[in-house]
C-alpha positions as CSV (number, residue, x, y, z in Angstrom):
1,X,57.0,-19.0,-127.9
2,X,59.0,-20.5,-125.1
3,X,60.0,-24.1,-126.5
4,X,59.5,-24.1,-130.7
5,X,59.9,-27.5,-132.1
6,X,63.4,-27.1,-133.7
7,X,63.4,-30.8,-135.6
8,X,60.7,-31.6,-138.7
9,X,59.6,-34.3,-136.4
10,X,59.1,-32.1,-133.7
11,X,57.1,-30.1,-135.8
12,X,55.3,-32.8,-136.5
13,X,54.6,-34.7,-133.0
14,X,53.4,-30.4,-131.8
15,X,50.7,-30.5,-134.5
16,X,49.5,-34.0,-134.2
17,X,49.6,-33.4,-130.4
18,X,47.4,-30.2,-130.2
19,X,45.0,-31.5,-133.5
20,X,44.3,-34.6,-130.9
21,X,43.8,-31.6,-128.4
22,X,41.3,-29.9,-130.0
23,X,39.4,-33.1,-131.2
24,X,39.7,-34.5,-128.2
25,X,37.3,-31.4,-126.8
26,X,34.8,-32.4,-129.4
27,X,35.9,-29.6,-131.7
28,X,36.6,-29.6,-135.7
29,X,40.2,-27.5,-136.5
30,X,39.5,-24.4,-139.1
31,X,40.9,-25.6,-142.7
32,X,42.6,-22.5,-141.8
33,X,44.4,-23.9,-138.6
34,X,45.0,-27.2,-141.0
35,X,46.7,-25.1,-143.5
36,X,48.5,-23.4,-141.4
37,X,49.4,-25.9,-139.0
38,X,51.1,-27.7,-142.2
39,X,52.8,-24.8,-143.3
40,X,54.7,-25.0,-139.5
41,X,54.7,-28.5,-139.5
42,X,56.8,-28.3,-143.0
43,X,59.0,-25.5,-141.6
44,X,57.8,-22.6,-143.6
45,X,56.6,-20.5,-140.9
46,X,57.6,-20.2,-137.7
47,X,55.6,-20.8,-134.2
48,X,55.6,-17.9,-133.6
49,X,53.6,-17.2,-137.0
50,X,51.5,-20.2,-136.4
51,X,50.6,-18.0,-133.3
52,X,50.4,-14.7,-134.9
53,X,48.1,-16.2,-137.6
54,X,45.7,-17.6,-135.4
55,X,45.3,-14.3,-133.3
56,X,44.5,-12.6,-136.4
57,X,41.8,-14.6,-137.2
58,X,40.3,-14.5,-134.0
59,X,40.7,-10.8,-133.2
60,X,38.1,-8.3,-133.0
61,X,37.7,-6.6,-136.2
62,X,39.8,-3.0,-135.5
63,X,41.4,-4.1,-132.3
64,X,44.1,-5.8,-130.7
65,X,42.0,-7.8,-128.6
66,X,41.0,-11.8,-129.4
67,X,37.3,-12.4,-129.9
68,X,35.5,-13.9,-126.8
């Protein structure tokens, strides 16, 4: 990640910010994402993990490659 949110409140203002995001679109957030995005927003994973976790979820089952 290029920038990571170094601050609890900076954390905090990156979830909020791309939670609005996706509800914005229309979309609901996974309880996955919310659990996770907590976990960052709390500073018990990283961004990076935030990142690695959502890949995971969305990968094609045996690959490296993100579902499309």
């Amino acid at each position: 990640m290029r920038h990571p949110a170094t601050t609890p409140e900076a954390r905090r203002r990156a979830v909020d910010s791309a939670t609005g995001s996706v509800r914005a679109e229309g979309l609901t957030p996974s309880a996955e994402y919310l659990t996770d995005a907590e976990e960052y927003a709390a500073g018990r994973i990283t961004a990076d993990e935030l990142v690695q976790r959502a890949e995971a979820r969305h990968r094609v089952p045996g690959t490296e490659q993100p579902a499309t």
